[in-house]
C-alpha positions as CSV (number, residue, x, y, z in Angstrom):
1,X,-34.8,-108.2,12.7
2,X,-34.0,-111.9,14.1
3,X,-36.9,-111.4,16.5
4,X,-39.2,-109.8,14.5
5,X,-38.7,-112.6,11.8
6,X,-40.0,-115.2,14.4
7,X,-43.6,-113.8,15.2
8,X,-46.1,-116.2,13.2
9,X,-47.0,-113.0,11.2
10,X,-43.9,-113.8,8.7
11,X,-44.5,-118.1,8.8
12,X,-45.7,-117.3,5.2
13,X,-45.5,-114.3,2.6
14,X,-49.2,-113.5,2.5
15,X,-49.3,-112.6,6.2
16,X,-47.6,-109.1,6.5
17,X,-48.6,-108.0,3.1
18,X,-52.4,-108.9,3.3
19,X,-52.5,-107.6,6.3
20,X,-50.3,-104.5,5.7
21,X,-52.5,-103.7,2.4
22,X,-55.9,-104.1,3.9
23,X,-55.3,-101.7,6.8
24,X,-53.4,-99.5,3.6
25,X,-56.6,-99.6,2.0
26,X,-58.8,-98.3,4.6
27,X,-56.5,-95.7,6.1
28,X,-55.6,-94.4,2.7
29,X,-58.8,-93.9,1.5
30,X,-60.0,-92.5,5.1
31,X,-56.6,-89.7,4.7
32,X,-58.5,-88.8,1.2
33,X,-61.8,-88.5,2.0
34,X,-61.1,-86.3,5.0
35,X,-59.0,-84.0,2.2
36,X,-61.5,-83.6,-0.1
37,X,-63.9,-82.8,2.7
38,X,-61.6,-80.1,4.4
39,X,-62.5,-82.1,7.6
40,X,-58.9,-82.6,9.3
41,X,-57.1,-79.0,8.6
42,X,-53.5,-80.5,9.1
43,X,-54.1,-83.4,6.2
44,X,-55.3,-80.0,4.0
45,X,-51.7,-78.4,4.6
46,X,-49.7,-81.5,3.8
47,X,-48.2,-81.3,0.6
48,X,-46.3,-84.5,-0.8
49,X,-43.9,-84.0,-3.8
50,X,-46.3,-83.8,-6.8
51,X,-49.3,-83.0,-5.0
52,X,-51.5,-85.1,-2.9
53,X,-53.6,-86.3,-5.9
54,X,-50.4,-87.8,-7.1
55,X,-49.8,-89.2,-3.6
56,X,-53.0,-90.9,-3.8
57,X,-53.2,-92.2,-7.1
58,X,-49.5,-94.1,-6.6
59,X,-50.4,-94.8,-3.0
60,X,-53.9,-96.7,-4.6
61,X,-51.9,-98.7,-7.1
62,X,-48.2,-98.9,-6.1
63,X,-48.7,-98.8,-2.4
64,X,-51.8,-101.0,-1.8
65,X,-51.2,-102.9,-4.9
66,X,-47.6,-103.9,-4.2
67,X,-48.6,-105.3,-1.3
68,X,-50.9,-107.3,-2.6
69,X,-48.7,-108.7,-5.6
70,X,-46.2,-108.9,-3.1
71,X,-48.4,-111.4,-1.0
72,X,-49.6,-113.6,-3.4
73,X,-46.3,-113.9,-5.2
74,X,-44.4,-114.8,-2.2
75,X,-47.4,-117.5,-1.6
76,X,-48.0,-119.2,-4.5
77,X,-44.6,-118.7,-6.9
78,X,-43.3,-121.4,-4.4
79,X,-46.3,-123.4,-4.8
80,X,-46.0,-123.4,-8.4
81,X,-42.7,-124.2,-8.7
82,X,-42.0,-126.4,-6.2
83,X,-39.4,-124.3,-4.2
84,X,-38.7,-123.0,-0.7
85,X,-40.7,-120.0,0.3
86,X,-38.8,-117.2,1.7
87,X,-37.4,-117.1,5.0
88,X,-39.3,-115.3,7.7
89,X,-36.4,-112.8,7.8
90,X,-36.3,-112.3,4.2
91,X,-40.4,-111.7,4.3
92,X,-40.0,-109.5,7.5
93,X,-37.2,-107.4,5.5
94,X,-39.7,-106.9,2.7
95,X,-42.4,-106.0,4.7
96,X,-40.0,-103.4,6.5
97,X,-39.3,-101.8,3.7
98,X,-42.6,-101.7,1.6
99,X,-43.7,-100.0,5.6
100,X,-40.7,-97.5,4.4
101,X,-42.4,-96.3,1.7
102,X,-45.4,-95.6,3.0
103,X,-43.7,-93.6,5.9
104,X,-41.4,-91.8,3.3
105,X,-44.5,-90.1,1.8
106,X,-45.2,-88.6,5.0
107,X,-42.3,-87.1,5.8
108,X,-41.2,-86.1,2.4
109,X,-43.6,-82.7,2.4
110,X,-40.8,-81.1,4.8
111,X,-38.0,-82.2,2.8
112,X,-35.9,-79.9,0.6
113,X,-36.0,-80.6,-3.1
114,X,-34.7,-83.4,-4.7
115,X,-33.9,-85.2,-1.2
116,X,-37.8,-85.4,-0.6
117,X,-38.4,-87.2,-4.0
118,X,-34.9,-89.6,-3.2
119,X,-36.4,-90.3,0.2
120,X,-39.5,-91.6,-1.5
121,X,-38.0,-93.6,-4.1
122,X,-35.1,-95.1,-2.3
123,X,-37.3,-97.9,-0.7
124,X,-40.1,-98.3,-3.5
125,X,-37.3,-99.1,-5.4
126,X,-35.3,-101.5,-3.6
127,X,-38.4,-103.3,-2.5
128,X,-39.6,-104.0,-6.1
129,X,-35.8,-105.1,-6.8
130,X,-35.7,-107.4,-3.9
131,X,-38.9,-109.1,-4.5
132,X,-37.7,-109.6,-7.9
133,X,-34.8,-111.1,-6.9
134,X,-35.9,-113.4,-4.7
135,X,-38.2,-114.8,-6.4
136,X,-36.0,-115.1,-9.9
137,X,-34.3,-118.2,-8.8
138,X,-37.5,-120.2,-8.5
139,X,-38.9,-118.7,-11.9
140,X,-36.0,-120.2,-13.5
141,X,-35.3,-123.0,-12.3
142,X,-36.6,-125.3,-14.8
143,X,-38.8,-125.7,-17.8
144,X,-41.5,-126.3,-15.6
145,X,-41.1,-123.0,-13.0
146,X,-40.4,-121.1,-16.2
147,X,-43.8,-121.3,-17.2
148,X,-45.1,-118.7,-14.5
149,X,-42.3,-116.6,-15.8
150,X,-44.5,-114.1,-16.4
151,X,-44.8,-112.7,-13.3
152,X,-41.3,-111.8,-13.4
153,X,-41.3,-110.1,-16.5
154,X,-44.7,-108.0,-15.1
155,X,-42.6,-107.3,-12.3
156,X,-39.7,-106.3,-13.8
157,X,-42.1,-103.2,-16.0
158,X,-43.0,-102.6,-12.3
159,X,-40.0,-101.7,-11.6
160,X,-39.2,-99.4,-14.7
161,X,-42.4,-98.0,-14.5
162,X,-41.3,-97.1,-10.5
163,X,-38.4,-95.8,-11.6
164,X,-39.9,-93.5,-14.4
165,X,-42.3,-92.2,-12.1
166,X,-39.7,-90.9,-9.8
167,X,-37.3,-89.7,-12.3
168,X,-40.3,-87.8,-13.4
169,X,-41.2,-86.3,-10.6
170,X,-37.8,-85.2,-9.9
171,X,-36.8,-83.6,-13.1
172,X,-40.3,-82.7,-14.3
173,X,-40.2,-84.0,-17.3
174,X,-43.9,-84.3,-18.3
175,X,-46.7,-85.7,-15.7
176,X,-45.6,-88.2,-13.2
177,X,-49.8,-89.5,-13.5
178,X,-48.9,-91.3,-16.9
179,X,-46.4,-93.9,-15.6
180,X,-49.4,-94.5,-12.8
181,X,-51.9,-94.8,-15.7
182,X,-49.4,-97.2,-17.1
183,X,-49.1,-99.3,-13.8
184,X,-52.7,-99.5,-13.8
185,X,-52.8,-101.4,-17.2
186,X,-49.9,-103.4,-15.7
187,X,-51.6,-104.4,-12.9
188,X,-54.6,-105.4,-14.9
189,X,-52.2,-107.6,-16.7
190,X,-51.5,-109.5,-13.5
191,X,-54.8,-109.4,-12.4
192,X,-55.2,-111.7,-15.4
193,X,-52.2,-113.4,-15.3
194,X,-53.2,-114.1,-11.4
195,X,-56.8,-114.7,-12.1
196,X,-56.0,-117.3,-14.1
197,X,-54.5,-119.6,-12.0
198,X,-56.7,-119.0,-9.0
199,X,-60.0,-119.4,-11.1
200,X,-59.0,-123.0,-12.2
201,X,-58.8,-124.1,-8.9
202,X,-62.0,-122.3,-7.5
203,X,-64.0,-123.3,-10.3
204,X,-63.3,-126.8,-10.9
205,X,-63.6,-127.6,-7.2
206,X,-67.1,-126.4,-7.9
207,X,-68.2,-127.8,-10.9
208,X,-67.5,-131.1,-9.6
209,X,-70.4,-130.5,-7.0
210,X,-72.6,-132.3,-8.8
211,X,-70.5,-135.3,-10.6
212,X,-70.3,-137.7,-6.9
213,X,-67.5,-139.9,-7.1
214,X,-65.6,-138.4,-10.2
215,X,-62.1,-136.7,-9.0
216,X,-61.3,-133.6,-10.1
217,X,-58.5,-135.4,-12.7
218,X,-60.9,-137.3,-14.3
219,X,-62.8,-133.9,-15.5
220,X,-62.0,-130.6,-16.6
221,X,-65.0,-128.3,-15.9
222,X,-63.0,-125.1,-16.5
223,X,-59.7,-124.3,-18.7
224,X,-58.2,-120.9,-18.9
225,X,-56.9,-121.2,-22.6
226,X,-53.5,-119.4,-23.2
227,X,-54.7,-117.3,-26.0
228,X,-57.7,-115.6,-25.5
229,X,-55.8,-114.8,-22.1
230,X,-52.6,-113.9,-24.0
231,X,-54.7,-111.3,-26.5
232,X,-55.9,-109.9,-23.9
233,X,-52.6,-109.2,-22.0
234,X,-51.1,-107.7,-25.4
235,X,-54.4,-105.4,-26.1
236,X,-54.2,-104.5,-22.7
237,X,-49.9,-103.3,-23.1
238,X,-50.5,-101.9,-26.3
239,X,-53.5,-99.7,-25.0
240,X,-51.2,-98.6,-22.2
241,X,-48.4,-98.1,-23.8
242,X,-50.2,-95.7,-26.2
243,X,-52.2,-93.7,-23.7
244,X,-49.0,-93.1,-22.4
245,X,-47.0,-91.5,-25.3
246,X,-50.0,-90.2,-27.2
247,X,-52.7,-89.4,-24.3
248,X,-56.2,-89.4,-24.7
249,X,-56.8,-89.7,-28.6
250,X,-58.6,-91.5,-31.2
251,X,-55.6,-94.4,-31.3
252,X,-55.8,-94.7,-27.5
253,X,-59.8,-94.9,-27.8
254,X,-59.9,-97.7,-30.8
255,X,-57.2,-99.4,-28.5
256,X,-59.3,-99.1,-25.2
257,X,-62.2,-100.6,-27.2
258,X,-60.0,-103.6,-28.3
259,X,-58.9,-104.5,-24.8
260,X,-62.5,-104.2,-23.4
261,X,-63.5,-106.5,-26.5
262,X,-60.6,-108.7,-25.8
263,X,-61.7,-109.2,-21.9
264,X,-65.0,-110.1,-23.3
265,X,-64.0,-112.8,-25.5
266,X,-61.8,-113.7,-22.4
267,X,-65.3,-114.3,-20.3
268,X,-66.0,-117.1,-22.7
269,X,-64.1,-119.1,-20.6
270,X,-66.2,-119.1,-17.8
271,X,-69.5,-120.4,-19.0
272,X,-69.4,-123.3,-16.9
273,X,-73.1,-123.2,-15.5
274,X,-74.7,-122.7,-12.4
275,X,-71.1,-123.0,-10.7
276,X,-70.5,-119.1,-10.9
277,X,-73.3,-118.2,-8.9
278,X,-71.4,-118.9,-6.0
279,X,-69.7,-116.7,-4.2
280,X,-65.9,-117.2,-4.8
281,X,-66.6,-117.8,-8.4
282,X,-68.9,-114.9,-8.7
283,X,-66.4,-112.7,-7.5
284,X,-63.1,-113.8,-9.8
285,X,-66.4,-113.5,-12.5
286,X,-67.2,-109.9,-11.7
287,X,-63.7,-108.6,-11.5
288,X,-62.9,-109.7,-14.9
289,X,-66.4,-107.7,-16.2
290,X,-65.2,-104.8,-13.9
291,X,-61.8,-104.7,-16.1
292,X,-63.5,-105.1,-19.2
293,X,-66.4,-102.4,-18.3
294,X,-63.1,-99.9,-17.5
295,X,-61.5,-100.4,-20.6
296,X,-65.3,-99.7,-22.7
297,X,-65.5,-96.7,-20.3
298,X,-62.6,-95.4,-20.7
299,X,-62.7,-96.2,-24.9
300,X,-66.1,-94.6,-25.1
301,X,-65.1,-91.4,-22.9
302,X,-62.4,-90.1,-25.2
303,X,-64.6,-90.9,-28.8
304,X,-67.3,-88.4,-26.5
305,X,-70.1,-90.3,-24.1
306,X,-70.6,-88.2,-21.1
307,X,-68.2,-89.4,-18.5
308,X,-64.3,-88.7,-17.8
309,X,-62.0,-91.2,-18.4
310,X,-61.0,-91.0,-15.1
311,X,-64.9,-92.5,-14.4
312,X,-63.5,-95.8,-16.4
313,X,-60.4,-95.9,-15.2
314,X,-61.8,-96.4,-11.8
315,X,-63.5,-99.3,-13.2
316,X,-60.2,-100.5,-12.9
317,X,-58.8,-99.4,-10.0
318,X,-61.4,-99.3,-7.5
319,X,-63.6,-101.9,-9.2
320,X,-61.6,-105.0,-10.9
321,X,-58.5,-104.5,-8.5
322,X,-59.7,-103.8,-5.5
323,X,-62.5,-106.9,-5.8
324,X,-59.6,-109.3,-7.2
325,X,-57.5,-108.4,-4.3
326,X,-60.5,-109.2,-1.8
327,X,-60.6,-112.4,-3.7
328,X,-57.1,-113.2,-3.5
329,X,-56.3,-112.1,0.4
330,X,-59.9,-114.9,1.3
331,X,-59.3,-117.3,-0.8
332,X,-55.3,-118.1,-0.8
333,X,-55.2,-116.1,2.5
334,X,-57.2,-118.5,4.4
335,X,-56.7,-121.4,2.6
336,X,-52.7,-121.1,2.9
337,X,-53.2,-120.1,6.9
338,X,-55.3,-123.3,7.3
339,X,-58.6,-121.9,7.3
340,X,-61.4,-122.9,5.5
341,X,-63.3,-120.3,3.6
342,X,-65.2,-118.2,5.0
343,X,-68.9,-119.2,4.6
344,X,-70.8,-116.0,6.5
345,X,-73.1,-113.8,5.1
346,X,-70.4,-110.8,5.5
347,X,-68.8,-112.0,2.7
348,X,-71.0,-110.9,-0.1
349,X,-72.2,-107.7,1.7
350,X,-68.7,-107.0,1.3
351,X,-68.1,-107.9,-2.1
352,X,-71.2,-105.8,-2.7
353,X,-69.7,-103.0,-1.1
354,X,-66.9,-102.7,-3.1
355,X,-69.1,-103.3,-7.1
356,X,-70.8,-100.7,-5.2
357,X,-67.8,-98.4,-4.6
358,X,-66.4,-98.5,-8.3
359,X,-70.1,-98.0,-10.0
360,X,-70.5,-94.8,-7.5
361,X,-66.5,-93.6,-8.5
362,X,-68.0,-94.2,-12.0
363,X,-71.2,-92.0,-11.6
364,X,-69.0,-89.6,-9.8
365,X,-67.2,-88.7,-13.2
366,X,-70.4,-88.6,-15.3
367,X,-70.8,-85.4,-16.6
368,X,-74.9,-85.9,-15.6
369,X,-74.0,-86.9,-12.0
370,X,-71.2,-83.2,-11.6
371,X,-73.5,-81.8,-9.3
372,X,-73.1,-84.5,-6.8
373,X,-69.8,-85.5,-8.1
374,X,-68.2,-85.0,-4.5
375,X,-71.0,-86.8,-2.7
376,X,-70.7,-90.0,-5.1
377,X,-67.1,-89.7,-4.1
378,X,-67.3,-89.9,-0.5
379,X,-70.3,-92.3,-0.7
380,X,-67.8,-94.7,-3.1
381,X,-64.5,-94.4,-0.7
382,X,-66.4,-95.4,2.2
383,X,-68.0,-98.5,0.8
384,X,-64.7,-99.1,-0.2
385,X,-63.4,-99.0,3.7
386,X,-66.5,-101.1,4.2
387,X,-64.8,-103.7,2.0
388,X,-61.7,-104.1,3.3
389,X,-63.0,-103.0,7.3
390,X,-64.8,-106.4,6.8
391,X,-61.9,-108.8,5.6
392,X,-59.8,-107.4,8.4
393,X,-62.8,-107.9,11.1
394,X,-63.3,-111.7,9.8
395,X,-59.3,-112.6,9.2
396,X,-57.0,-110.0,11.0
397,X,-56.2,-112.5,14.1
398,X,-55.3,-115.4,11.7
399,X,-53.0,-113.4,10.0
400,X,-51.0,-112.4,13.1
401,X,-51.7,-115.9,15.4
402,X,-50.1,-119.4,15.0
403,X,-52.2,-122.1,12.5
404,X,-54.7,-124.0,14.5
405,X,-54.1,-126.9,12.6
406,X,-50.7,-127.4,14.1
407,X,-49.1,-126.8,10.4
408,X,-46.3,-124.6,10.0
409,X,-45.2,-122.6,6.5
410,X,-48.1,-121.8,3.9
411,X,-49.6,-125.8,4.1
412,X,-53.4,-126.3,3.0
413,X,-55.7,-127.2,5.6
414,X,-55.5,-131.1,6.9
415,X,-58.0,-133.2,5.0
416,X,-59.0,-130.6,2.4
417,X,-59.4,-133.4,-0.6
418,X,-61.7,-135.5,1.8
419,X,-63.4,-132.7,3.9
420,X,-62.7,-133.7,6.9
421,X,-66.2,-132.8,7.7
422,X,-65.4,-129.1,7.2
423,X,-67.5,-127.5,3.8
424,X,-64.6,-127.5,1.2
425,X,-64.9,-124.1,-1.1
426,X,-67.8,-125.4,-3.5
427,X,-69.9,-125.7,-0.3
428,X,-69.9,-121.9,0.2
429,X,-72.7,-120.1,-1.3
């Protein structure tokens, strides 16, 4: 572990995980698409506890979304609070064990009952505890650190939902799928909770574009405001917690409607002008209309419009998560690994990609789409590699190489207030 721990791929906590959960989103949805297809006989015959649709839905949202939460926690919770980021043995133990998981799913299809569902859930576990516990010190260390608290307390459902899942799958109690449903809405929640600390930053650096000579203190362009975020956190529990004791009734479908409304009134914030037509705006932008789209979707599907809710809920999944996740891993991946960002025309081809991969999931559900339901499907998942095949081809070699700035840790680039005669994020259309 000592060795491992000294390879530049652990200098700073987004490294292994955006890394890890890029590749995890390609090869995942590859492993699916060749199932539904038939294509690869041997992926046909495995069978994970629960079923391979259960295997992919947690895989989507616990396995690939963990990492991600995992990499942007570990980056920016020291950031905001001031602390030490975690040791490259601590990340490289982490990302050992969230690498456990993924294998245990494999292997688990040739294990005896309940030792297959225990081999699963003995590392999913205890790398959800140990991220929480290594970052609770920082969280509460002071009145300042204690408000991002949040993140622990979204971490900490995480965990129960985790360990409800697996309890469920072991003793059958009802249907593991509704503690996944309910880690959807809580990864929504920290979509938002994320979002809004990363769309500050991004938007203020580019609303200042056109005020020369005013510093970014003197004016506020942009200000998430705590309530219209916090209502939309609640709506969002309370629609989740609802659909997961009641299912898909009236009460769940009122409450859908509220969190889509809620996400709406959340947009307000952002109507800042001609700043969020560029691209790293644009894309924090659309993921919040993605989540807010789902929730409508998903509202509108139980009270009888023409689509699943599984069409909305892919909104969610596919749509606002995967796109804020593609936000996150290029703008704090490369601006943490002293890159600037990334200014190419791949960028928005692969943004793009993945609207386009959560609108074809959705017209793959629609009841006037069923005849090329599993066309839509395929068509969807491999926009959706697309996505992610194109942050690895642009950052994969800065993830696993040394800073070229010299800088060690998760440091911003050299210069970034002044330029240094490098485009700062506003200059990236």
């Amino acid at each position: 572990m000592k060795r491992l721990a000294a390879w530049p791929l652990f200098m700073c906590g987004f490294r292994p995980f955006f890394l890890a959960g890029s590749l995890l989103a390609c090869v995942l949805m590859a492993a699916w698409l060749l199932m539904l297809g038939g294509a690869w006989p041997t992926l046909s015959m495995w069978s994970p506890p629960g079923g391979v649709a259960i295997w992919h839905a947690y895989e989507l949202v616990l396995g690939f979304g963990s990492a991600a939460v995992a990499g942007f926690l570990l980056t920016a919770v020291p950031e905001f609070t001031q602390t030490v980021p975690a040791a490259p043995r601590r990340l490289a133990s982490l990302a050992v064990l969230w690498l456990l998981g993924r294998l245990a799913w494999l292997i688990a299809a040739w294990l005896p009952a309940p030792l297959d569902v225990l081999t699963i859930a003995l590392p999913h576990l205890v790398f959800t505890a140990s991220l929480l516990l290594l970052l609770l010190p920082s969280l509460g260390r002071d009145a300042r650190a204690r408000r991002h608290f949040s993140f622990a307390l979204a971490l900490m459902a995480l965990l129960l939902v985790q360990l409800g899942f697996f309890a469920d799958l072991l003793w059958r109690w009802n249907d593991p799928l509704a503690w996944v449903r309910l880690a959807v809405g809580l990864m929504m929640v920290l979509i938002i909770l994320a979002g809004s600390r990363i769309s500050m930053n991004v938007v203020n650096r580019l609303v200042e574009l056109g005020k020369p000579g005013v510093a970014e203190h003197d004016t506020v362009g942009y200000l998430a405001r705590p309530p219209r975020r916090n209502l939309a956190i609640f709506c969002i529990c309370l629609c989740s917690a609802v659909e997961f004791w009641r299912g898909y009734d009236l009460v769940t479908a009122w409450l859908a409607l509220a969190a889509a409304a809620a996400m709406l009134n959340l947009l307000n914030d952002w109507h800042v002008g001609r700043a969020l037509f560029y691209r790293w705006a644009l894309i924090l932008y659309a993921s919040y209309w993605l989540l807010a789209l789902g929730y409508a979707a998903m509202g509108l599907s139980i009270l009888g419009a023409p689509w699943l809710p599984s069409a909305g809920r892919h909104l969610l999944t596919v749509g606002a998560m995967g796109l804020s996740i593609f936000a996150v891993m290029n703008v704090a991946g490369r601006i943490h690994a002293g890159q600037w960002l990334d200014g190419s025309r791949w960028v928005p081809l692969a943004m793009a990609a993945l609207v386009g991969a959560a609108l074809l999931r959705f017209m793959a559900g629609s009841f006037g789409f069923a005849h090329w339901s599993q066309q839509l499907t395929v068509a969807a998942g491999l926009l959706w590699i697309t996505g992610f095949a194109v942050y690895l081809g642009r950052n994969a070699r800065m993830l696993v190489v040394r800073r070229d700035d010299g800088q060690a840790g998760c440091s911003e680039p050299r210069g970034q207030e002044e330029g240094a005669g490098q485009p700062s994020a506003g200059h990236q259309h």
